[in-house]
ZAMARGU-4260 file (C-alpha; in steps of 0.2 Angstrom, whole numbers, plus 5000, padded with zeros to 4 digits):
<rodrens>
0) 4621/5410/4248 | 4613/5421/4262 | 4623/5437/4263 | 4631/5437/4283 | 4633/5455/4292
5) 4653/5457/4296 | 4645/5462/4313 | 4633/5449/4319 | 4624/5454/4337 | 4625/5438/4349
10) 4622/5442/4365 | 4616/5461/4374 | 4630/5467/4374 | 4641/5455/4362 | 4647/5456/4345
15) 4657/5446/4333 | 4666/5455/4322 | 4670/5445/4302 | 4679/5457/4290 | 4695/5445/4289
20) 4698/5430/4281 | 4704/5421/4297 | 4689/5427/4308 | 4676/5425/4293 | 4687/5404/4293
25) 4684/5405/4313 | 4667/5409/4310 | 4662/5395/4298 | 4672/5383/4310 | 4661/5389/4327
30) 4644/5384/4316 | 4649/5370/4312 | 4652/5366/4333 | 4635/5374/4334 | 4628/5359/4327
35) 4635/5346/4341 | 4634/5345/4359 | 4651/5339/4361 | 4664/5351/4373 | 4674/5361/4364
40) 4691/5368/4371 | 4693/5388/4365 | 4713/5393/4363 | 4721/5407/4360 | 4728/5424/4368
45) 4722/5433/4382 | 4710/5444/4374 | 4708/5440/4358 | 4690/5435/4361 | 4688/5418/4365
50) 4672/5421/4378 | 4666/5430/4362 | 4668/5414/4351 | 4660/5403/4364 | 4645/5414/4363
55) 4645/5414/4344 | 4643/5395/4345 | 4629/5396/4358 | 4620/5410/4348 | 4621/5398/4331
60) 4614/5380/4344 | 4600/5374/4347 | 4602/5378/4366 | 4602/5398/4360 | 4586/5400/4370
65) 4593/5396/4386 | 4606/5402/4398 | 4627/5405/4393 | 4637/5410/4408 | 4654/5411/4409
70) 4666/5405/4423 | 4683/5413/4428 | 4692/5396/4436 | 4708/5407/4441 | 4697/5420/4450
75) 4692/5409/4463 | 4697/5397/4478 | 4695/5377/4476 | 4680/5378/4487 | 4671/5395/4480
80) 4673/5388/4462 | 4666/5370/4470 | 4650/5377/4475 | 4650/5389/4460 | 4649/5376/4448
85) 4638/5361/4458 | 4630/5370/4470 | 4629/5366/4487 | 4616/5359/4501 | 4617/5366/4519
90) 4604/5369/4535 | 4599/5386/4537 | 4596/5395/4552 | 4578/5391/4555 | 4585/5370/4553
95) 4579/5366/4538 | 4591/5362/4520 | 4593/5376/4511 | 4601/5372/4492 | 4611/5385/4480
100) 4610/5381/4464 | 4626/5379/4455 | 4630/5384/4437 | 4628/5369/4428 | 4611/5368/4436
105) 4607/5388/4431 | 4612/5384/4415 | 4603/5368/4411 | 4599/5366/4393 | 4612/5380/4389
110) 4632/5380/4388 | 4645/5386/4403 | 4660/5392/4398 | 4675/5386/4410 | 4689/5401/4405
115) 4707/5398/4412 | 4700/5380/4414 | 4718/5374/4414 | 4719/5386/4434 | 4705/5372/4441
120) 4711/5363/4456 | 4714/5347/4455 | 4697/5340/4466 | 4687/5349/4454 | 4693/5344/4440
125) 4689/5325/4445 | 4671/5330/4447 | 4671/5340/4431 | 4676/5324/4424 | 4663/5315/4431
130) 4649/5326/4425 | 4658/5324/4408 | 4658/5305/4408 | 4641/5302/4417 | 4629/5319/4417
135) 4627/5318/4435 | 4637/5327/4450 | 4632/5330/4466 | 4630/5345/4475 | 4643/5349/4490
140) 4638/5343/4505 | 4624/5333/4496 | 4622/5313/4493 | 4608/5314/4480 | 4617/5314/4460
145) 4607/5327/4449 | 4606/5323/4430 | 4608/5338/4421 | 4609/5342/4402 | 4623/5357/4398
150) 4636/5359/4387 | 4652/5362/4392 | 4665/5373/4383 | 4685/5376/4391 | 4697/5392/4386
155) 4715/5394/4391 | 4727/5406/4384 | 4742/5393/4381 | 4740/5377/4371 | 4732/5360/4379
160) 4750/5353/4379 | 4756/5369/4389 | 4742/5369/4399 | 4744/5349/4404 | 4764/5350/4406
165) 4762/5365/4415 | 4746/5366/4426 | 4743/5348/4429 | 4727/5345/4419 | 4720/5331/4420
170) 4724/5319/4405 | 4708/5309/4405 | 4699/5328/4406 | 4710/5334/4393 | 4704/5320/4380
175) 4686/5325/4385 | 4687/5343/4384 | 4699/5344/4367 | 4686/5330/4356 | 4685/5348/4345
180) 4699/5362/4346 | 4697/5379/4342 | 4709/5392/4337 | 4706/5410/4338 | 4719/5423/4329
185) 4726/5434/4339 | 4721/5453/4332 | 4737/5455/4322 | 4731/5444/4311 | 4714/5450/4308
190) 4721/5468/4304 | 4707/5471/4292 | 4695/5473/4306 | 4704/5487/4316 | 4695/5500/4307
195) 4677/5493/4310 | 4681/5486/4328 | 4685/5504/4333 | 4673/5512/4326 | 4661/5498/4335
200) 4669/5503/4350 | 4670/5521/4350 | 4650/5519/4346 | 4648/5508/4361 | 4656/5522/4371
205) 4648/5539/4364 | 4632/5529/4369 | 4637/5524/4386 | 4643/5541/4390 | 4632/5551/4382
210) 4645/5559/4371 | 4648/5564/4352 | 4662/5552/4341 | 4676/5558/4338 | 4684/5555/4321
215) 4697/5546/4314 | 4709/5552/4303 | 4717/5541/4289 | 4733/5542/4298 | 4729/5537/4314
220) 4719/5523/4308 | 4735/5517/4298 | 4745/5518/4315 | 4734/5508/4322 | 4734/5495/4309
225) 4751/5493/4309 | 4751/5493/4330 | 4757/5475/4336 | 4741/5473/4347 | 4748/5463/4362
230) 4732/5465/4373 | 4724/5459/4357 | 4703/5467/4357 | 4704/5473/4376 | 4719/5485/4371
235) 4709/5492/4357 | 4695/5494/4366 | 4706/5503/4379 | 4713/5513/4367 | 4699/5518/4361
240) 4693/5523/4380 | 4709/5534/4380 | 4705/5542/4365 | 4689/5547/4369 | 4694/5552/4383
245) 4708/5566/4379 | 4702/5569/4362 | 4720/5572/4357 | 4723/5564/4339 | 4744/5569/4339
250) 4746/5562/4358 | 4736/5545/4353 | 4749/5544/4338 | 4764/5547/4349 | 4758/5535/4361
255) 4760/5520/4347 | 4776/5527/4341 | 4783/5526/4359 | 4775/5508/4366 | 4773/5500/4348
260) 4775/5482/4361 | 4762/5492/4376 | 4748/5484/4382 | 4739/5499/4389 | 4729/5484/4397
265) 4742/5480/4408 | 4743/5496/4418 | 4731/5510/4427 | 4736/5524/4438 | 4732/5528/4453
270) 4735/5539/4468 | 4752/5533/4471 | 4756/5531/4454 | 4759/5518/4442 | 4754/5498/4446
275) 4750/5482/4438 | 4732/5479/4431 | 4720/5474/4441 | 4714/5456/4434 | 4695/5459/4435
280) 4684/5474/4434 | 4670/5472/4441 | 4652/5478/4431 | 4652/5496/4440 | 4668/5500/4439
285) 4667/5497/4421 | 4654/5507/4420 | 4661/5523/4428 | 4661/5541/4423 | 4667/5549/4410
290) 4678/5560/4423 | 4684/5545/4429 | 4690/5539/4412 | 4696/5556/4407 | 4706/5556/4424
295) 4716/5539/4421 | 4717/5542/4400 | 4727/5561/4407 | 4738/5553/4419 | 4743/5539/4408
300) 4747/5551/4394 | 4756/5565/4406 | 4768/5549/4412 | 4772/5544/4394 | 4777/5561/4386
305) 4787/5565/4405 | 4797/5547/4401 | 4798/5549/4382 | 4807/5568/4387 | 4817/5560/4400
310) 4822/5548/4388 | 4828/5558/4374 | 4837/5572/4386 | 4847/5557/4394 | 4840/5559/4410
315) 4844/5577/4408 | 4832/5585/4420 | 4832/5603/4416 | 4833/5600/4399 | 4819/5589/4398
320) 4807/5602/4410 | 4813/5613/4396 | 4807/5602/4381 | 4789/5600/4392 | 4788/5618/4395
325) 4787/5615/4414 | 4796/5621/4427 | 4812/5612/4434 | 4805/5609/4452 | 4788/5602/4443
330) 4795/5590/4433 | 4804/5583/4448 | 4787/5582/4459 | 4779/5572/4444 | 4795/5561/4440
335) 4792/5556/4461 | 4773/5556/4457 | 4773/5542/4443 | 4788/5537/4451 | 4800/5535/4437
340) 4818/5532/4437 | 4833/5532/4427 | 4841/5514/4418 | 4853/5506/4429 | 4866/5511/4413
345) 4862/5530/4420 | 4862/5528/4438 | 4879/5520/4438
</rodrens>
């Protein structure tokens, strides 16, 4: 049997990542999709890398030659998704028709990945089910159908039943989109990879930036493996931004310690604080500085050892500017800046 990388390259800047039994078992069960052109539906967490198993099975198809985009259906408004994926037909300014190719005409011969598919508005869905039964759709505000040969694939984060009791998809759709199921393991279970996933990672950002690696010690790499991972691949890899960026081996430890259920995913800081995530980063703001990074990475960390000293003083504010080493009227400005606040048990 020919020997397999445990890091095979599938797109520019995509990877899949087998050095566990279950993503080496998901890995086996995405060629043997490869080989079909039936629609397969993709579940499992949010970011546990189902966009990256969907690409696996385009690399390994015989439609690898042609184009694989990916949709967001929750990102979008009924109409904008509409025109997104069948295109539309209007008269331009000078009169005459102008058409905008849709996805599914983009990405003829190729695959289109419908993520959070189970977010589609219903009208959509109906024409998706079409396409799915027929091949044809019609472009909005057109009469002529267009054939088109695509493969379709679905993601959602909850299960199909969850996604039909709760979102209202479509049963006929569901029966189209589930004919195969994929399942992929969230990271806890694929604990063997941490190791090689951040060392693929902190490669990806030294290059980006411009910057040397910095190393792992044996002890930080077990705290990671033994982290719970809630934010699945896009909390390591955000983690290992962090690290990177402050360089500090004992306050990445801490940080595990302290949040072992965090998902440093699901927060930022900014000028006023701390806020919820944003739910898309777009390709330039992903690609920011490494000041930038090494702003947010400070900020984040100066909030948690300010909480964690809160914490153990009992809300003891003297005593906690005395465990940072900060003056009293500091720590009162920062607790106001990241505007913490004691329990409701303390405030009473």
């Amino acid at each position: 049997m020919m020997y397999q990388s445990e890091i095979e390259r599938i797109g520019a800047e995509t990877y899949f990542v087998a050095a566990s039994p279950a993503a080496r078992r998901l890995r086996t069960q995405a060629e043997l999709l490869s080989q079909s052109d039936v629609p397969v539906l993709i579940t499992g967490e949010t970011g546990s890398g189902k966009a990256t198993a969907a690409r696996l099975i385009h690399a390994r198809s015989l439609r690898s030659s042609f184009p694989f985009m990916s949709v967001d259906c929750r990102t979008l408004t009924a109409d904008l998704l509409e025109s997104d994926l069948f295109g539309s037909e209007h008269t331009g300014v000078s009169g005459q028709p102008e058409s905008t190719l849709g996805k599914f005409e983009q990405c003829a011969r190729g695959t289109v990945l419908l993520q959070d598919f189970d977010a589609m508005p219903d009208a959509v869905q109906q024409r998706l089910l079409k396409l799915l039964q027929t091949r044809e759709f019609v472009r909005c505000g057109a009469r002529a159908p267009i054939r088109v040969d695509v493969r379709i694939m679905a993601a959602t984060d909850g299960g199909l039943e969850t996604a039909v009791a709760e979102n209202g998809v479509n049963q006929d759709l569901r029966h189209r989109l589930s004919v195969f199921q994929l399942q992929v393991p969230p990271l806890r279970e694929r604990r063997e990879e941490i190791p090689l996933l951040l060392g693929h990672f902190m490669n990806r950002l030294t290059r980006r930036y411009g910057v040397p690696a910095p190393r792992f010690s044996s002890a930080l790499l077990d705290a990671c493996q033994h982290h719970s991972w809630p934010g699945n691949l896009r909390e390591l890899e955000n983690f290992a931004k962090r690290f990177l960026a402050l360089g500090d081996e004992q306050a990445a430890l801490e940080e595990l310690q302290l949040n072992p259920h965090l998902d440093v995913t699901n927060r930022y800081v900014n000028g006023n604080g701390v806020g919820p995530a944003r739910a898309n980063v777009s390709a330039s703001e992903e690609k920011s500085s490494l000041k930038l990074l090494v702003r947010n990475a400070k900020g984040e960390a100066e909030r948690i050892a300010i909480a964690h000293a809160l914490e153990q003083t009992h809300w003891n504010r003297k005593a906690a500017a005395r465990l940072l080493n900060i003056s009293y009227r500091g720590l009162l400005y920062k607790i106001q800046e990241y505007r913490l606040a004691p329990p409701a048990w303390q405030s009473r």
